[in-house]
MARVEXVEX-791166 format. One record per residue: residue in one letter; x, y, z of N, C-alpha, C in turn. Coordinates in steps of 0.2 Angstrom, whole numbers, padded with zeros to 4 digits, always signed. Last residue first. Layout:
AXYZXYZXYZ
...
This chain:
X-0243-0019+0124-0243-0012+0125-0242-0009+0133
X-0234-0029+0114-0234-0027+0120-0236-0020+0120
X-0231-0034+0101-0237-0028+0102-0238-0028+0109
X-0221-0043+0104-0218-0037+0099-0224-0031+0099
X-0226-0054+0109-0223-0049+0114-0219-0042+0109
X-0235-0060+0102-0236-0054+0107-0233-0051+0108
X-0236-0068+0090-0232-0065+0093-0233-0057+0096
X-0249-0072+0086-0245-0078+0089-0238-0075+0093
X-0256-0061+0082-0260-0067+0087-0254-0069+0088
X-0250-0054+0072-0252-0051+0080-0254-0054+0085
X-0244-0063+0065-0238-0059+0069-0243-0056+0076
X-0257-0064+0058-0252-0070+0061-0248-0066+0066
X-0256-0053+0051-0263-0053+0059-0260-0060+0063
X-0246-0050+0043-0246-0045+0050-0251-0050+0056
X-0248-0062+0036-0243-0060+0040-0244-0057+0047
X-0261-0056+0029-0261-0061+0032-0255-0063+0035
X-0255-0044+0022-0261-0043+0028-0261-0050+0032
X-0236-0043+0020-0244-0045+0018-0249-0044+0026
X-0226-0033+0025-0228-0040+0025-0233-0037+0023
X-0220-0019+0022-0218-0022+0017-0222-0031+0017
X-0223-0015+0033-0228-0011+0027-0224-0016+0023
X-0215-0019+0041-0221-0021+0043-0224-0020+0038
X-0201-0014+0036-0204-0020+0037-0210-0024+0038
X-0206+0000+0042-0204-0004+0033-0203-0010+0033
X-0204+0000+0054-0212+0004+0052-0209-0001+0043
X-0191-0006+0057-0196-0008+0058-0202-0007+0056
X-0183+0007+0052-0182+0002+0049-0188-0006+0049
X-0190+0016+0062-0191+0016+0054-0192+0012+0050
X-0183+0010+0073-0190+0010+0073-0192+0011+0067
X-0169+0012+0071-0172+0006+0071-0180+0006+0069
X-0168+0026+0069-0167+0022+0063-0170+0013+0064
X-0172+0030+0081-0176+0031+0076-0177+0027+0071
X-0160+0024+0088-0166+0022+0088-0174+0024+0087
X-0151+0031+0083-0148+0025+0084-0158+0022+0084
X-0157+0048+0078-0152+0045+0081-0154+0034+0079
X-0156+0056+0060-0161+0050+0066-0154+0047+0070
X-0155+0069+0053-0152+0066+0055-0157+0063+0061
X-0167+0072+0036-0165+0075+0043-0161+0067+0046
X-0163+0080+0021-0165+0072+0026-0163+0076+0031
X-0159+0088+0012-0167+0086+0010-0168+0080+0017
X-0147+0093+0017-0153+0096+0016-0160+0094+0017
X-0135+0081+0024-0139+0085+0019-0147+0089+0020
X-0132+0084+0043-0135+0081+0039-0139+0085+0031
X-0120+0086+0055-0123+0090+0047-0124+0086+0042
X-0118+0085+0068-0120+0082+0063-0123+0085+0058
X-0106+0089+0081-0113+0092+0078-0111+0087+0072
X-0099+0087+0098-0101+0084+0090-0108+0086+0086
X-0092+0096+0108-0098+0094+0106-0097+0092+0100
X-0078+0093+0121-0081+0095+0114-0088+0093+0115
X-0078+0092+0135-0077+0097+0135-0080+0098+0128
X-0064+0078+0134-0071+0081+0138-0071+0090+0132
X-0064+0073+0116-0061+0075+0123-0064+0078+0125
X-0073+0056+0108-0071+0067+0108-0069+0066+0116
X-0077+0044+0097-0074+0047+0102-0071+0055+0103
X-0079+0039+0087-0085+0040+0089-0081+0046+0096
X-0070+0028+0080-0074+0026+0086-0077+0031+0090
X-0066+0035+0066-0068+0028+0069-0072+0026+0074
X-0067+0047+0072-0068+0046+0066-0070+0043+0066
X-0057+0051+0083-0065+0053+0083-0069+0051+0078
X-0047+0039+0080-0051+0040+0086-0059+0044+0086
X-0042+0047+0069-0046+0042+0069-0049+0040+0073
X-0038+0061+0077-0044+0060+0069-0046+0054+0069
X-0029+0056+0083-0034+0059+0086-0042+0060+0081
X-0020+0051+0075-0022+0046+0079-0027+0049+0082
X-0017+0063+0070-0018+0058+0065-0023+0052+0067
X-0011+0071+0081-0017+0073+0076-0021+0068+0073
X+0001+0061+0085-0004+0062+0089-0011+0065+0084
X+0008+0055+0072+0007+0060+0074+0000+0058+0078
X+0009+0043+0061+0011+0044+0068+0012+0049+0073
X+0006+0050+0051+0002+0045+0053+0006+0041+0060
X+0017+0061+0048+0011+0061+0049+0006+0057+0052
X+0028+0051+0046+0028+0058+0052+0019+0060+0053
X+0026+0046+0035+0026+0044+0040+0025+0048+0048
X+0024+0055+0026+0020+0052+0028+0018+0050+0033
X+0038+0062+0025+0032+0064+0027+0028+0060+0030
X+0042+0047+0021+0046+0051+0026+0041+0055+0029
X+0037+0047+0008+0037+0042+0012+0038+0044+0020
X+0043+0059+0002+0036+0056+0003+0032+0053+0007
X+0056+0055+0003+0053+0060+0007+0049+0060+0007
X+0057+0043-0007+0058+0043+0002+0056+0050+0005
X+0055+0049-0018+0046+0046-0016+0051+0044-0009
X+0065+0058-0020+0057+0063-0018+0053+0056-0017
X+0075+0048-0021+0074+0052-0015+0066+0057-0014
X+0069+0039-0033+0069+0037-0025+0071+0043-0020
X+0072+0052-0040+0065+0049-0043+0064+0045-0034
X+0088+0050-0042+0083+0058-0039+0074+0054-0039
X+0092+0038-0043+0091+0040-0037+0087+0047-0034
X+0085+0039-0058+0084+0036-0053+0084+0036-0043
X+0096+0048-0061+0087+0052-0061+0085+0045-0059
X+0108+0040-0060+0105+0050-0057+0098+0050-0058
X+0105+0031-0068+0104+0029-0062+0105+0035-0057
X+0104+0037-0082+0100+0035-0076+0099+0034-0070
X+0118+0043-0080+0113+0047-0079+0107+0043-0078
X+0127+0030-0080+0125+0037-0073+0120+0040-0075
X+0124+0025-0094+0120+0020-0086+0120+0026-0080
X+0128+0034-0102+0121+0035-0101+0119+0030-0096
X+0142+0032-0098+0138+0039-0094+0133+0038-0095
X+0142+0020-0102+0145+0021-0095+0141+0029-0093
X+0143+0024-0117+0137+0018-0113+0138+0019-0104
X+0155+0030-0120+0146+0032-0122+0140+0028-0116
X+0163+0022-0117+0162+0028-0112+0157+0032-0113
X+0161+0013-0128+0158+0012-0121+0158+0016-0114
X+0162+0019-0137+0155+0019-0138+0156+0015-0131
X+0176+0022-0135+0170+0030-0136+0164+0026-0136
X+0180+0011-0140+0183+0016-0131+0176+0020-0132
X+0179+0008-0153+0175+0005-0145+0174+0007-0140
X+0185+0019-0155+0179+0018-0156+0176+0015-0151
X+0199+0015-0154+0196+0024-0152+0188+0022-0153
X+0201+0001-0160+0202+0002-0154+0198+0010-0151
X+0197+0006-0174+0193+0003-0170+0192+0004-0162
X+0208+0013-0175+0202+0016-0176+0198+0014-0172
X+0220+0005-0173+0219+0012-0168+0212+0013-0167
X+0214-0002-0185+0218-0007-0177+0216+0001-0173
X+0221+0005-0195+0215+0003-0192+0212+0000-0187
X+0234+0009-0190+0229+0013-0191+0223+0011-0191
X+0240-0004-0195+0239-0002-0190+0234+0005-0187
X+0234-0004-0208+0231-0009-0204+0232-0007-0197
X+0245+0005-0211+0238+0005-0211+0234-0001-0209
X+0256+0000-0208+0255+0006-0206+0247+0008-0207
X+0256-0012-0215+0257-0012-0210+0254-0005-0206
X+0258-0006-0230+0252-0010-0227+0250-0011-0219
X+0269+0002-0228+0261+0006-0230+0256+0002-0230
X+0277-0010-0229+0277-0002-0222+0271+0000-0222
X+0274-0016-0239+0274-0019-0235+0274-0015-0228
X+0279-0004-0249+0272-0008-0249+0271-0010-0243
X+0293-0004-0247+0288+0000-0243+0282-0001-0244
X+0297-0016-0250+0299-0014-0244+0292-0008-0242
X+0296-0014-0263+0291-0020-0259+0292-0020-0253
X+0295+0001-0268+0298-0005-0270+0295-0011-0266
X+0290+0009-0283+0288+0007-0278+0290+0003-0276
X+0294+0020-0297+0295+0011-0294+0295+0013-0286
X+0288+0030-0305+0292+0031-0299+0289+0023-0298
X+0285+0030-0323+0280+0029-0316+0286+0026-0311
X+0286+0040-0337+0290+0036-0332+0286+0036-0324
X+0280+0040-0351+0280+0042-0345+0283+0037-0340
């Protein structure tokens, strides 16, 4: 059998030519694993900036809200007790308690104090401090 001679010319083509082709490969690969990498940095920073617009609008709301005369008017009667002429404030006290204004609560506060001294307190308290059994 006769084996077709290959000369060293074209060896040398055929190595060239495939090195060069591997050289492309490469080169096509890289390219693609970084246009790979560049779209998955857009999409998050797309669902990042969607994630930042719903909490600015959030925020946005909010603000609109707490700067609203309502807002200020809720705290006003909330915090410090206060109504515009003309309202009435009812107090809906649970079930089992009843609602003690300002100086019920002190006076109770005081009937529990005095049930909580000893006998030899109390009759101290009555001789030397008078002017709390002012009658």
């Amino acid at each position: 059998m006769n084996t077709p001679h290959i000369s060293k010319t074209t060896k040398i083509v055929l190595l060239v030519e495939f090195l060069l082709l591997a050289y492309m490969l490469y080169v096509l690969s890289t390219s693609l694993y970084k246009s790979y990498q560049v779209d998955r940095f857009i999409r998050t920073a797309e669902e990042e900036n969607a994630k930042l617009e719903k909490s600015n609008l959030s925020l946005a709301e909010d603000y609109a809200y707490y700067s609203s005369d309502a807002w200020k008017e809720k705290i006003a009667k909330q915090n410090f007790g206060l109504v515009r002429p003309g309202e009435e404030v009812i107090i809906l006290a649970p079930d089992n308690q009843m609602y003690l204004s300002e100086e019920d609560r002190a006076v109770k506060a005081s009937e529990q104090y005095y049930a909580s001294l000893s006998n030899p307190k109390k009759w101290f308290l009555f001789f030397f401090d008078r002017e709390r059994f002012a009658f």
